[in-house]
C-alpha positions in Angstrom: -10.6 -111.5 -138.8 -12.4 -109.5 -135.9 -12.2 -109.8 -132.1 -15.5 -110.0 -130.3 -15.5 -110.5 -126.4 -12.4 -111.6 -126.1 -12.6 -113.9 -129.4 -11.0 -114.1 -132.6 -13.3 -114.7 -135.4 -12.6 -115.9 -138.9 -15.1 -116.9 -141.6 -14.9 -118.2 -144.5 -16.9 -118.7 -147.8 -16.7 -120.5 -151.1 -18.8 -121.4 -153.3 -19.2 -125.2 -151.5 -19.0 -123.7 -148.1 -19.8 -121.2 -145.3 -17.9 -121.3 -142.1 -17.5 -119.3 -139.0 -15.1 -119.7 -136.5 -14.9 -117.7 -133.1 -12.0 -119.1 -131.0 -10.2 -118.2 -127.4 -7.4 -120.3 -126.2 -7.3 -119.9 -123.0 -11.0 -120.6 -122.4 -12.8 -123.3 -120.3 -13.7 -125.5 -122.9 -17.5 -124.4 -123.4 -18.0 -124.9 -127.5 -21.0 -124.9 -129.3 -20.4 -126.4 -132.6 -22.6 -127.4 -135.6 -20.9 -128.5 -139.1 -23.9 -130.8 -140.3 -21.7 -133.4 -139.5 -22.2 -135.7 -136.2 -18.8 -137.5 -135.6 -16.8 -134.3 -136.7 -18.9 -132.2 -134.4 -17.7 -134.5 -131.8 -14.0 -134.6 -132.5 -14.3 -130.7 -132.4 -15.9 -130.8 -129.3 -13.2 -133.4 -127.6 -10.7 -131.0 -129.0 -12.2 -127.7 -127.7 -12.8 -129.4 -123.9 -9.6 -131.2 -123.5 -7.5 -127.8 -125.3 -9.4 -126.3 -122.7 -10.2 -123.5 -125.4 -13.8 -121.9 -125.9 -14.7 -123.1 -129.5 -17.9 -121.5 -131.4 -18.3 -123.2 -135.1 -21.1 -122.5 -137.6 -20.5 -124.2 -141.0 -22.7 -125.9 -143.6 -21.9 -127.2 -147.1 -22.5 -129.6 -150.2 -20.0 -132.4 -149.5 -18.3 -133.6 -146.4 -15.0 -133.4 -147.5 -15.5 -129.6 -148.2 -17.1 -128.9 -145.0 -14.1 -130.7 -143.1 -11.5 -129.2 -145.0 -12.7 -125.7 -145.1 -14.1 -126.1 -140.7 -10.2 -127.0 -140.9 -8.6 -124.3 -142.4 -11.1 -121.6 -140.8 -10.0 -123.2 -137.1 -6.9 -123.4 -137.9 -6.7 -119.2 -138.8 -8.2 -118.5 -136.1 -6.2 -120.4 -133.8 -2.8 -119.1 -135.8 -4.4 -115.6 -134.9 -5.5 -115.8 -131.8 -1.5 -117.0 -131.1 -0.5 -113.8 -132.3 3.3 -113.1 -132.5 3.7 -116.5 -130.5 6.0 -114.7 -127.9 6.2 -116.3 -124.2 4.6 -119.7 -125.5 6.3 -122.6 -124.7 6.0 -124.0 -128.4 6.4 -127.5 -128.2 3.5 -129.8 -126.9 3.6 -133.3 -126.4 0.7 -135.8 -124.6 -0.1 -139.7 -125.1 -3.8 -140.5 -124.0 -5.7 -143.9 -123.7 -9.2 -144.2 -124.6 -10.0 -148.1 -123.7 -8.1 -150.1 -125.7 -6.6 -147.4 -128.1 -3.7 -145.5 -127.3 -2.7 -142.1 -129.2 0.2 -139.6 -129.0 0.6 -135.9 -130.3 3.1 -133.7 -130.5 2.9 -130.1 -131.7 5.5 -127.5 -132.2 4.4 -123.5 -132.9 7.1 -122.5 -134.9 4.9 -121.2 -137.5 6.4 -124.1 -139.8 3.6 -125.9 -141.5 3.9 -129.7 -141.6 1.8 -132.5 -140.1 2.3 -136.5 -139.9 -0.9 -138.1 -139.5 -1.3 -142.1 -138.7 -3.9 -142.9 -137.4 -3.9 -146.5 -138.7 -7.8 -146.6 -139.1 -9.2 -149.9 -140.8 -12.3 -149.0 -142.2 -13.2 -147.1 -144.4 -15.8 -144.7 -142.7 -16.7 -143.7 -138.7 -20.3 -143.5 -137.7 -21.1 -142.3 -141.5 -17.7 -140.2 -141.8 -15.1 -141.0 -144.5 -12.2 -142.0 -142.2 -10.0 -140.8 -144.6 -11.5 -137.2 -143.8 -9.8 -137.2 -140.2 -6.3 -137.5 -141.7 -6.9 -134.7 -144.0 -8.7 -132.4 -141.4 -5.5 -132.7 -139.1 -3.1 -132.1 -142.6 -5.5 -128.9 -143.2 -5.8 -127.5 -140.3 -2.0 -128.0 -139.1 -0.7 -126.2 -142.2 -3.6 -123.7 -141.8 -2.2 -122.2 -138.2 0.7 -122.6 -139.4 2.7 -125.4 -137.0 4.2 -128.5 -137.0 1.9 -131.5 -135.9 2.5 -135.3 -135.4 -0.5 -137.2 -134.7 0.5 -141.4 -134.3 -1.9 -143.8 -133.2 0.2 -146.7 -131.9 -2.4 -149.5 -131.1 -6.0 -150.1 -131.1 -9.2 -152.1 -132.7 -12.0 -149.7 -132.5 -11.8 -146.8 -135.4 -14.2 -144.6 -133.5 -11.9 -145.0 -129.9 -8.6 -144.3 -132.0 -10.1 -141.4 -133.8 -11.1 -140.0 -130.4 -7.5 -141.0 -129.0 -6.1 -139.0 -131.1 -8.3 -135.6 -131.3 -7.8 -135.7 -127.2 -4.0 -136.0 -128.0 -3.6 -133.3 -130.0 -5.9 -131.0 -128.2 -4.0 -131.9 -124.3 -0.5 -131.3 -126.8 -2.1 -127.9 -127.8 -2.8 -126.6 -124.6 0.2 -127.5 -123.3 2.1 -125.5 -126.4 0.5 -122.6 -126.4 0.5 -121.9 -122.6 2.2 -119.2 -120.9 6.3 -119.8 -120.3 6.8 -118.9 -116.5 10.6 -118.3 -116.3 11.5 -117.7 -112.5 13.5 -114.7 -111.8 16.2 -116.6 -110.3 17.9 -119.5 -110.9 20.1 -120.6 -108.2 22.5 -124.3 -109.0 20.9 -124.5 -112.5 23.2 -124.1 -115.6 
């Protein structure tokens, strides 16, 4: 891990894979981000806009499922990282969005606890060229990988892609809200 500007970078390399990851949370939302992989470039883009957090990914690979596993556990270090001690956070972060006939909910909770439940009751079997089943198992990797607790449902839909994208703007809204600042006022006056 090294911080540059302001950013915490992690990289990673195996054998299948090489992955760098620069990360800050409390960003903008400017990414640039290039896996090899169209549709996961685009979830990773819809997650570093809506978390509001400056993303920077370089990765390449032989399989998908490695690039998307290892992009998943590099993020995910970087974001654990980059949370530090996890002191003043508000730690639990919760948001339900729509995107046109799909409708997803996330909720996160930064306890350092990893453990993720992922439905995201997709029907076929791949998304614009993507192995559908890849989405579940980037949100398990990368949830276990920061460590924190994640729930990712997708309650209704018909369109793969829109529930896919439901659900990456879900988790990245519950993010933000999770790892922002706790503002406890001074005083509290009638409040027990």
């Amino acid at each position: 891990m090294r911080i540059v500007e302001g950013f915490i970078e992690v990289s990673r390399e195996t054998l299948e894979t090489r992955v760098r990851v620069r990360v800050r949370l409390r960003g903008t939302g400017k990414f640039e981000i290039r896996t090899t992989i169209p549709f996961l470039d685009h979830m990773l883009k819809t997650l570093a806009l809506h978390s509001l957090m400056d993303l920077y990914i370089d990765a390449e690979g032989d399989l998908h499922h490695h690039i998307a596993e290892d992009v998943a556990i590099t993020l995910g270090q970087a974001i654990g990282r980059a949370l530090g001690k996890r002191e003043g956070l508000r730690r639990f972060g919760y948001a339900k969005v729509p995107m046109d006939e799909s409708l997803a909910e996330a909720a996160v909770d930064l306890i350092s606890r990893p453990f993720a439940v992922v439905n995201l009751n997709l029907s076929a079997g791949s998304i614009e060229g993507f192995d559908a089943k890849l989405l579940v198992h980037f949100i398990r990797s990368f949830a276990c990988s920061i460590p924190a607790t994640v729930h990712v449902n997708v309650i209704y839909g018909e369109d793969d892609h829109h529930k896919a994208e439901a659900a990456f703007k879900a988790l990245a809204l519950a993010l933000r809200d999770a790892w922002s600042k706790v503002n406890f006022p001074t005083t509290v006056k009638g409040v027990y």
